[in-house]
C-alpha positions as CSV (number, residue, x, y, z in Angstrom):
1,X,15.6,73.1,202.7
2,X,13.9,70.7,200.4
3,X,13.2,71.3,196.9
4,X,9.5,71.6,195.7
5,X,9.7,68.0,194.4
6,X,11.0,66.2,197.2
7,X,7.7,67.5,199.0
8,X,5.3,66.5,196.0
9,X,7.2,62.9,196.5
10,X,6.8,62.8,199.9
11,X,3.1,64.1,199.3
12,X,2.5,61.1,197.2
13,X,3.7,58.6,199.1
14,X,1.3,59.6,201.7
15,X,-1.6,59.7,199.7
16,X,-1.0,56.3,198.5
17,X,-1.0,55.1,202.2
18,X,-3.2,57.0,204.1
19,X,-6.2,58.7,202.0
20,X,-9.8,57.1,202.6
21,X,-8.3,55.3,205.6
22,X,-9.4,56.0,209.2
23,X,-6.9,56.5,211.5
24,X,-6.6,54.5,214.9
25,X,-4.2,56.6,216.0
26,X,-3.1,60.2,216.0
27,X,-0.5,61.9,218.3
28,X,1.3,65.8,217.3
29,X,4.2,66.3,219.7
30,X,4.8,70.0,221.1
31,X,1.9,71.2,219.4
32,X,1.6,75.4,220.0
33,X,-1.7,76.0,219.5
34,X,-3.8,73.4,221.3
35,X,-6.0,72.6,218.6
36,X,-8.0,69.5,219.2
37,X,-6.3,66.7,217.2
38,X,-8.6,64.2,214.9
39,X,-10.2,61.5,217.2
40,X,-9.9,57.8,216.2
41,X,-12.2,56.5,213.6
42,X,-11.6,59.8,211.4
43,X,-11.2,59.6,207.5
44,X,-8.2,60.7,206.0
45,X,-9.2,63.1,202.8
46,X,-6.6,64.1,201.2
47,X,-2.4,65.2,201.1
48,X,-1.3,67.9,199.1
49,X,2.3,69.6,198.1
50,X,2.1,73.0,197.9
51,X,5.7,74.4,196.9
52,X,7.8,73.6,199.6
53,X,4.5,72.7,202.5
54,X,2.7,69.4,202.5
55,X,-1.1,69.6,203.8
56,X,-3.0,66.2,205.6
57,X,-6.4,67.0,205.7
58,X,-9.1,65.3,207.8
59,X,-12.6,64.6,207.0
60,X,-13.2,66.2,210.4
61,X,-12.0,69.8,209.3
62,X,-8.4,69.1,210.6
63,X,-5.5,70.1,208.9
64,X,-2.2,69.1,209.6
65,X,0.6,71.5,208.2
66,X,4.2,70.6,208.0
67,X,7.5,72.1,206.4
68,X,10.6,70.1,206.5
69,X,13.1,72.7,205.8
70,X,16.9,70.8,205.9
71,X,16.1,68.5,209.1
72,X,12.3,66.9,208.5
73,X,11.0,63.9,206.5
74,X,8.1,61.6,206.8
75,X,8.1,58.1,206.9
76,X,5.6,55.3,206.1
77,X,6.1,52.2,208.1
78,X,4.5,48.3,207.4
79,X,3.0,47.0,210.7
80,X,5.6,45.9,213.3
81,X,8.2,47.7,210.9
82,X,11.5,49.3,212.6
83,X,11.5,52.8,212.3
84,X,14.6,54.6,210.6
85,X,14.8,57.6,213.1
86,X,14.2,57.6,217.1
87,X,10.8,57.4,218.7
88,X,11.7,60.9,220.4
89,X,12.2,62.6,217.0
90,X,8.8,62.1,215.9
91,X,6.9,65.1,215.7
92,X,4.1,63.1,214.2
93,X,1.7,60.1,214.5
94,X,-0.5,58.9,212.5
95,X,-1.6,55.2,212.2
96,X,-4.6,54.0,210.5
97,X,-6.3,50.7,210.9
98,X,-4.2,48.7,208.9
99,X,-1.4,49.1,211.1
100,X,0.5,51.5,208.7
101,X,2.0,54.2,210.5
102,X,3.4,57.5,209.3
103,X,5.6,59.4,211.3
104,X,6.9,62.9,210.7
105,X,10.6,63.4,212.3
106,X,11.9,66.5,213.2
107,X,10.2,68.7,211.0
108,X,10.6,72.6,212.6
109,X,6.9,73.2,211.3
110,X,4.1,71.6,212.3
111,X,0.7,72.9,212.9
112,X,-2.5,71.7,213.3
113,X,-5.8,73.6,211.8
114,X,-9.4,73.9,212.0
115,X,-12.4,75.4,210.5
116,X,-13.6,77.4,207.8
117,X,-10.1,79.1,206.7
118,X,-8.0,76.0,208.4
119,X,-5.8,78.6,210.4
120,X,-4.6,78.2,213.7
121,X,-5.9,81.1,216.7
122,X,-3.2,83.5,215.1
123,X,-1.7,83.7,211.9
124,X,1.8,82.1,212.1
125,X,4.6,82.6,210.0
126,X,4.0,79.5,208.4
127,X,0.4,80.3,207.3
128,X,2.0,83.4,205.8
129,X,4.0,81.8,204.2
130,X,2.0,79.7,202.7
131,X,-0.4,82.1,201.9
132,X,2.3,84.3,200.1
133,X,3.3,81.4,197.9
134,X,4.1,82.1,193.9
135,X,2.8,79.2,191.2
136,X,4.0,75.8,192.2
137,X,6.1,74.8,189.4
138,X,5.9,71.0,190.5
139,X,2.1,71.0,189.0
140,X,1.6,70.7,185.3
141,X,-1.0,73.8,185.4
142,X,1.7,76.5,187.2
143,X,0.5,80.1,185.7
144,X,4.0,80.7,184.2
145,X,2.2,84.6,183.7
146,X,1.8,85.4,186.9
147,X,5.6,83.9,187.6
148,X,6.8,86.3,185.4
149,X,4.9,89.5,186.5
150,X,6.3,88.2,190.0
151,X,9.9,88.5,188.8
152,X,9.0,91.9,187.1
153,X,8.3,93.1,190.2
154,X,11.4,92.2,192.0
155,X,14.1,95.1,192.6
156,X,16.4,94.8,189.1
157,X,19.7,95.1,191.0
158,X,18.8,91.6,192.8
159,X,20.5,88.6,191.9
160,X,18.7,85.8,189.6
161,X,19.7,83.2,191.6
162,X,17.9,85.2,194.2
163,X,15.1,85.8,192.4
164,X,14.9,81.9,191.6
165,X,14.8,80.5,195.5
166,X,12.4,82.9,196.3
167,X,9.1,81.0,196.8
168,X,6.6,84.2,196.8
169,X,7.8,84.5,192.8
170,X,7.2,80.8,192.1
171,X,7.7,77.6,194.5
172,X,9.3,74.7,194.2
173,X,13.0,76.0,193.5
174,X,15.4,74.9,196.2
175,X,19.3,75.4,195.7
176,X,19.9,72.3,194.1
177,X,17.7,73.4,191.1
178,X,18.9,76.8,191.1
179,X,22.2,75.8,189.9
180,X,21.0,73.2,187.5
181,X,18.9,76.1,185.9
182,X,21.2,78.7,185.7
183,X,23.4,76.3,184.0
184,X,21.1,75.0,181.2
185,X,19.9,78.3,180.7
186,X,23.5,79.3,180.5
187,X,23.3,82.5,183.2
188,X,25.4,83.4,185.7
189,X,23.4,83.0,189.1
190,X,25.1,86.2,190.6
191,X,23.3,88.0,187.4
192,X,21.0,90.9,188.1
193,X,17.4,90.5,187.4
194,X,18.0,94.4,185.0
195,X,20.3,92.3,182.9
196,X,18.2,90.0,182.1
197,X,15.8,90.8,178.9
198,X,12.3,89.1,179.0
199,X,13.1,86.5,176.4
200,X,15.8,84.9,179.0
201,X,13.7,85.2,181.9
202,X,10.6,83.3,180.6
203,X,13.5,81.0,179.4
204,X,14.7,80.3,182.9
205,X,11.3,79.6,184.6
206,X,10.4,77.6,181.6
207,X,13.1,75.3,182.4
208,X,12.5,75.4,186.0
209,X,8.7,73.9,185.5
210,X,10.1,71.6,183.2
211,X,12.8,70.0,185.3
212,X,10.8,70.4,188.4
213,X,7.9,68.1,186.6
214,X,10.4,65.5,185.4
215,X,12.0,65.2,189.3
216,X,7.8,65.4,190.5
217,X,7.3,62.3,188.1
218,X,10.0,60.3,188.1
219,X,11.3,60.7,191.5
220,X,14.8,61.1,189.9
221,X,16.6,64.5,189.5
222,X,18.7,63.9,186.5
223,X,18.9,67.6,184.4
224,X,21.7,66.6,182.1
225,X,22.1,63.2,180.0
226,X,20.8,60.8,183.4
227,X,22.4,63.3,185.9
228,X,22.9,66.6,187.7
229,X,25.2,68.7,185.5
230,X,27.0,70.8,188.1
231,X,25.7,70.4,191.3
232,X,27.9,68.9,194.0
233,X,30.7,68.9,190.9
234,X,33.1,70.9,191.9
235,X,36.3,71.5,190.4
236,X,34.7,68.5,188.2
237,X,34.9,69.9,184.1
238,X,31.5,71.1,182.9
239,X,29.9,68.7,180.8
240,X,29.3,71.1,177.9
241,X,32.7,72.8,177.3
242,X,35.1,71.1,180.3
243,X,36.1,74.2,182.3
244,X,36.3,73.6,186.0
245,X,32.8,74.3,187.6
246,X,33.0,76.7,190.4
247,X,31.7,76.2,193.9
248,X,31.1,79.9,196.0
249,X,28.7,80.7,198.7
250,X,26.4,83.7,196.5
251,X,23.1,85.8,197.1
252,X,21.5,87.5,200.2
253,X,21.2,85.0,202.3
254,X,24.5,83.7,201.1
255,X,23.5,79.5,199.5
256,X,25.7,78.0,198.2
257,X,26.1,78.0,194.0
258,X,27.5,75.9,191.8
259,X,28.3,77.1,187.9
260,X,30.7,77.1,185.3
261,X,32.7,80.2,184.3
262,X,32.8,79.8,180.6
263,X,29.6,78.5,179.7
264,X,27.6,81.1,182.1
265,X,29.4,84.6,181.7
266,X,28.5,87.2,184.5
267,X,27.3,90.5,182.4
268,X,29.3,93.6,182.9
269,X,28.6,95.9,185.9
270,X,27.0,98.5,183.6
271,X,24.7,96.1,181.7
272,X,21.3,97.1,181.2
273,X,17.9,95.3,180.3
């Protein structure tokens, strides 16, 4: 799926389009719920990332939910502009009166909401999720604190790089960042979480905020001199000590990992925190 700042991206592209602009047209494709849709002449409010989810809320009480995971993306579209994807792929359609259209393709979660707690008729596992979300580390004012109490109380036999994708503990972290942090940080991603002392684990979601805010701003993942350090760089030499990085399939679900074997030694079996 995404990472956290692909969504804050996509999150502000929207909002430069569509917020205080009435929409002329909206249409949700194999919507679940039945939830009455915004009618025409309605005021967009506001678009928001949170972690991985973006949020299109309507001045009527709407709110449209949508999680991209590997297959979705949004699009913004000039009037009388081709679109990049086929018309049957759109999940979503929303054009306002300038003729600027955004359409959401193939997205696996979409929802529509309304009233007072902007949930559907029954909780789905989307608004759980969402609910359940750790800090967003793509936002300047993520409550590192609570981050780490949410790592303290993960089992200590579970993997870091486990620990990292998991978006209850923080969001944002997708697999492409997991590896880039482990990396700078210099820690094995296959590490337990007992292994780890405090000290390196404030270390690792310190650097995760920070290279999550750079992507968020810039709109350019570069985590090592202009670039990604290891990721997609296998069998390539490690750019701090030239040892082959290694490419393996790791964790529970297994995603794939990228790290170098010198640089980011794997603690013995019997290490303790």
């Amino acid at each position: 799926m995404p990472e956290g700042d692909t969504i804050h991206n996509a999150a502000r592209r929207l909002r430069d389009a569509l917020v205080g602009h009435r929409i002329t047209r909206f249409e949700l494709r194999r919507d679940p719920h039945g939830v009455r849709s915004p009618a025409a002449g309605t005021e967009i409010t506001s678009v928001d990332a949170e972690g991985k989810h973006l949020l299109v809320e309507f001045a009527d009480g709407a709110v449209l939910h949508t999680h991209m995971r590997m297959t979705g993306a949004w699009h913004v579209y000039a009037p009388g502009a081709r679109w990049r994807r086929p018309a049957h792929r759109a999940r979503v359609i929303v054009e306002i009166e300038s003729g600027v259209t955004a359409v959401c393709f193939d997205a696996p979660t979409v929802e529509l909401r309304r009233g007072a707690t902007a949930r559907p008729p029954r909780p789905t596992r989307a608004t759980r999720s969402l609910a359940a979300l750790g800090p967003d580390l793509c936002t300047a004012d993520a409550d590192l604190a609570v981050v780490l109490s949410n790592v303290d109380a993960c089992p200590p036999d579970r993997a870091i790089g486990d620990v990292l994708l998991d978006q209850r503990v923080a969001a944002g972290i997708g697999n492409v960042f997991k590896s880039e942090i482990c990396w700078t940080v210099r820690v094995d991603p296959t590490t337990p979480l007992r292994a780890l002392d405090a000290d390196a684990r404030r270390a690792l979601y310190e650097t995760a905020h920070r290279l999550l805010l750079d992507a968020t701003r810039t709109g350019r993942r570069a985590t090592y001199r202009g670039e990604l350090a290891v990721y997609g760089k296998a069998r390539r030499p490690c750019p701090r000590c030239r040892t082959p990085i290694r490419r393996a399939a790791t964790g529970d679900p297994p995603r794939v990992s990228y790290w170098c074997p010198t640089c980011q030694l794997a603690p013995a079996p019997s290490a303790k925190q």
